[in-house]
N, C-alpha and C positions, 0 to 999 in steps of 0.2 A: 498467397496471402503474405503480409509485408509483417514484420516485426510489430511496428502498432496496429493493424492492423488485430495480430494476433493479443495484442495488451487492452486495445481497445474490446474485443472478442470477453478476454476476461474480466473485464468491468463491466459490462452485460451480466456474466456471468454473477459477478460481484453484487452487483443490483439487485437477482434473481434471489442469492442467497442471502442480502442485505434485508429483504424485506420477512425470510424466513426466519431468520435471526432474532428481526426486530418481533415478531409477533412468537417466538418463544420466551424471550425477555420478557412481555406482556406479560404471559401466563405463569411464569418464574415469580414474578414480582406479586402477581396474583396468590400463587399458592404455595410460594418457599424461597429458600433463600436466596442470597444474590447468586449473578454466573459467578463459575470458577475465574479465578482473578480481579474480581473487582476486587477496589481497595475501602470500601464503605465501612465505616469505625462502626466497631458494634458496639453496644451499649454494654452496663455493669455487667448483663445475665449475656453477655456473648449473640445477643440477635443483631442485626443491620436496622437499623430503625427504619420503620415503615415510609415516613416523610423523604429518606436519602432516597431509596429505593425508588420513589415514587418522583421524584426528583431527574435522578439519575438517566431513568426512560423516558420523562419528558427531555433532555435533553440530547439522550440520543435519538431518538425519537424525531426532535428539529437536525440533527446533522445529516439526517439519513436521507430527509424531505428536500432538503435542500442539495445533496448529494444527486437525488434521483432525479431532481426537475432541472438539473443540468449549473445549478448557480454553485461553479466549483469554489471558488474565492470564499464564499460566504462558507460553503460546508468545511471549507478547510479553517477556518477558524475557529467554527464550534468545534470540531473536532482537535485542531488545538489544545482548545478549551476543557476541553473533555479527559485530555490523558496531563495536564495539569492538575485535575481535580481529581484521578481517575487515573493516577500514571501504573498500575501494576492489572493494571487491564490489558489483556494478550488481546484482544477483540478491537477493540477503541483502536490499542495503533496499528493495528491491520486494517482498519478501515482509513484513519490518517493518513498511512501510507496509500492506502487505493487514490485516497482523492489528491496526493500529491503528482503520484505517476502520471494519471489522468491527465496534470497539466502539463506533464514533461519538465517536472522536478525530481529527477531522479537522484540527486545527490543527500537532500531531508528527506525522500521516500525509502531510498536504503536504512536509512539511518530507522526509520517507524519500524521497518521491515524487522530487524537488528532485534529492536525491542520485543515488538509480536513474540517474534521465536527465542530469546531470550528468557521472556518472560512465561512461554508455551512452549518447550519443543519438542510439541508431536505435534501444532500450528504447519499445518503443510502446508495451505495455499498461502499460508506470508511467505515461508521458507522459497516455494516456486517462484512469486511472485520477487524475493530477491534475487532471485538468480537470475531474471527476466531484465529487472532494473542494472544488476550488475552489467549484463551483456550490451546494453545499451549504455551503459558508460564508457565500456570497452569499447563499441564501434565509434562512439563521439569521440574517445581517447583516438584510436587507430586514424581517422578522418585527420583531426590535428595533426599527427606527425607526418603522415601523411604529406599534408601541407607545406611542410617545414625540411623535408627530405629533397635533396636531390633526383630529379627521374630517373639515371642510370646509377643508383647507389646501390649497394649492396642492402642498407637497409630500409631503403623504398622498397625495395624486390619481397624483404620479408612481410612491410608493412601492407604491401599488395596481399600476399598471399595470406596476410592473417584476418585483411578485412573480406574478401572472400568466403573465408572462410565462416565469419559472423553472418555476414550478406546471406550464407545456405544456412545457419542457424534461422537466424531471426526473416527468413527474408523478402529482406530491404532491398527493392532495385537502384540500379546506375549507382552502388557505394553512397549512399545517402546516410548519412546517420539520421536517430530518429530527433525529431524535433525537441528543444527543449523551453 
């Protein structure tokens, strides 16, 4: 199984949980307060106004849809959108980051990733899925110098054996980085 392979494997996954997610949100919104981390202003008496909340799911709601029927461009802007109106949501840029990855933006998916767990850290699948993004920075890093090395250098020799060595992590056949 290839490195996206294995990313793409978790965005399956991410979908599967995406949609469990969304249909506790429902029932959240239905019968009490907001999820842990929204940032929805509550009113004089400390509640989330019913209208934000109701809001709120309608829009995640459209990023998830859009998300799951494959139109990533589009879901990546609601979701944008979303952790601008909604920036101390651990969840929003854990989903941000999924649909960034997805495209093979791994440098603003670290970055969502950052937040997720910054903002959650006990958020384990953002925390993995950094690590996941990291490593394929690294092999796209490694591939470039790579490039830029002399064949018989001392540190082409390193650069070999360190992409190798990602190649058995994530692995990517014939030293491929993953696409971006």
């Amino acid at each position: 199984m290839t490195g996206m392979q294995r990313i793409e494997g978790m965005a399956a996954m991410a979908r599967g949980l995406a949609l469990a997610f969304t249909a506790g949100l429902v029932l959240a919104a239905c019968a009490g307060p907001a999820p842990h981390g929204a940032s929805a202003a509550p009113d004089a008496h400390g509640a989330v106004p019913e209208a934000d909340r109701e809001q709120r799911m309608r829009l995640l709601q459209q990023a998830e849809a859009l998300y799951l029927s494959g139109r990533l461009k589009e879901a990546q802007a609601a979701f944008e959108q979303l952790t601008r109106t909604y920036p101390r949501n651990a969840e929003i840029w854990f989903r941000y980051g999924n649909t960034l990855m997805k495209q093979g933006e791994y440098d603003p998916a670290a970055v969502a990733f950052q937040n997720a767990v910054a903002l959650d850290p006990g958020h384990g699948r953002a925390a993995l899925n950094l690590a996941l993004v990291r490593l394929g920075q690294a092999q796209t890093a490694i591939g470039e110098a790579r490039a830029r090395l002399p064949a018989d250098s001392p540190e082409r020799r390193q650069a070999d054996a360190l992409q190798r060595q990602l190649q058995s992590l994530l692995g990517t056949p014939g030293g491929e980085a993953p696409p971006h």
